[in-house]
C-alpha positions as CSV (number, residue, x, y, z in Angstrom):
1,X,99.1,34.2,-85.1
2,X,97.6,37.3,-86.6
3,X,98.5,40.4,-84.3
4,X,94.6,42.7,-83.6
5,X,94.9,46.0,-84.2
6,X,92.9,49.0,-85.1
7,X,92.7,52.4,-85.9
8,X,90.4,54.8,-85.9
9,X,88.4,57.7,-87.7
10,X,86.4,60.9,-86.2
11,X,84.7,62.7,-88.0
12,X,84.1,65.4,-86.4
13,X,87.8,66.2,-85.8
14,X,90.1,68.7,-87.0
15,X,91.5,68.2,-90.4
16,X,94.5,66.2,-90.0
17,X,93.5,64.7,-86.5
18,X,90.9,62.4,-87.6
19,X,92.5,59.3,-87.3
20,X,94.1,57.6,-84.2
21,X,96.7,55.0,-84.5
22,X,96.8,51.8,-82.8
23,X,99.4,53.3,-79.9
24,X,96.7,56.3,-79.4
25,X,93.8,54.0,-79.3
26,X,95.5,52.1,-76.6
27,X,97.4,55.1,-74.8
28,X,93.3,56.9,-74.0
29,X,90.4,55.4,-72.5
30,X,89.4,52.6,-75.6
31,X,85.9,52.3,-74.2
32,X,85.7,55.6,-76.0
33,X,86.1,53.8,-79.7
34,X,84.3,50.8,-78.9
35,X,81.2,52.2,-77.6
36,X,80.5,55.4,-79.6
37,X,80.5,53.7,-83.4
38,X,78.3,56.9,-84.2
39,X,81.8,59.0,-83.7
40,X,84.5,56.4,-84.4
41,X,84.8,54.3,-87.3
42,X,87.5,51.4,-86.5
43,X,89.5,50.1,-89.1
44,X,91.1,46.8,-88.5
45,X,94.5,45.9,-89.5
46,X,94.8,43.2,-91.9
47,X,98.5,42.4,-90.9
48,X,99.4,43.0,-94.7
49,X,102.1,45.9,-95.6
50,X,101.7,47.4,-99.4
51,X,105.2,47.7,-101.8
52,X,105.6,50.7,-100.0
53,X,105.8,48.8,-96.1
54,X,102.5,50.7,-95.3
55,X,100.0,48.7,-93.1
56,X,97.1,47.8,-95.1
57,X,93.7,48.4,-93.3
58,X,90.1,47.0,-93.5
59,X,88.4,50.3,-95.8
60,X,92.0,51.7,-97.3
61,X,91.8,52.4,-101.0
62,X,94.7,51.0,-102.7
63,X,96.1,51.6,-106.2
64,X,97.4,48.0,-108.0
65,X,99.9,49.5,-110.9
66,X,100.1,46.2,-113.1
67,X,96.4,46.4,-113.6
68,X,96.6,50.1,-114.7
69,X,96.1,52.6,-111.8
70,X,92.7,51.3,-111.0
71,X,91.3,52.0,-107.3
72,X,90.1,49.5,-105.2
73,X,88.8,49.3,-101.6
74,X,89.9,46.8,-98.9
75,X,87.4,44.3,-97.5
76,X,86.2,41.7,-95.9
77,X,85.0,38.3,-97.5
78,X,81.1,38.1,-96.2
79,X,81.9,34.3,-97.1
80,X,85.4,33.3,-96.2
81,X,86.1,36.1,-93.9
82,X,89.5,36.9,-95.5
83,X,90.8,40.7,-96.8
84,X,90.4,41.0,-100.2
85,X,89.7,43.5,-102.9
86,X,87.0,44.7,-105.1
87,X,87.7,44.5,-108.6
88,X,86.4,44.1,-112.3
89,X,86.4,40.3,-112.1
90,X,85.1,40.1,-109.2
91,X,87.2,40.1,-105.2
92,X,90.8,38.8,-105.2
93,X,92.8,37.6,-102.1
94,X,94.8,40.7,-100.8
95,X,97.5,38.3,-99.5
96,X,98.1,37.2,-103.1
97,X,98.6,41.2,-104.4
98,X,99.0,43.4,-101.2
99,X,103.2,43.5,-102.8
100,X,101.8,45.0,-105.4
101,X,99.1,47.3,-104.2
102,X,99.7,51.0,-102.9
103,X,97.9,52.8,-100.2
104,X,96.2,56.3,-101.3
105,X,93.6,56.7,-98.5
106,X,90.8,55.2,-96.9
107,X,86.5,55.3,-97.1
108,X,86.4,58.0,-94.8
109,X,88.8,60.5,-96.3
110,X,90.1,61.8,-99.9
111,X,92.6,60.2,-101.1
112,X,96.4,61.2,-100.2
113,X,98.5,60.5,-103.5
114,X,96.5,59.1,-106.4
């Protein structure tokens, strides 16, 4: 069974303290995340890690070398409810390439390496 956890962004914070990690969220009051959505963006874990063993979240952008370099964002299926990716042909299952795929950031923040 698929483990729920979250993480999430503010905004308005510091740069370099915008994001709270799971163990944060859980360690202050989480009322505070789940009930101001105008100051916290959560992210949800989709249990996936990328080549590098970094957890893959629900808005990361990831980098899939074997199609190039391109950049794609992590979503969710409106239909099947499943993480996948945005690409050119269309969404593709992120369990069938999150071993190939690379996390450089997230929606809410530039990217870290790409």
């Amino acid at each position: 069974m698929q483990k729920i956890k979250f993480r999430a962004w503010k905004e308005s914070a510091p740069k370099g303290s915008q994001m709270y990690s799971w163990k944060e969220i859980q360690e202050l009051d989480m009322n505070i995340f789940f009930h101001q959505p105008e100051k916290y963006k959560l992210m949800q874990s989709t249990s996936l890690y990328d080549k590098a063993g970094k957890e893959i979240y629900i808005g990361d952008l990831v980098v899939c070398y074997k199609e190039g370099e391109d950049l794609y964002e992590v979503l969710i299926n409106d239909f099947s409810q499943i993480p996948v990716i945005d690409c050119n042909l269309g969404q593709e299952n992120l369990y069938k390439c999150h071993e190939k795929m690379t996390v450089v950031g997230n929606i809410h923040d530039e990217m870290l390496y790409y």
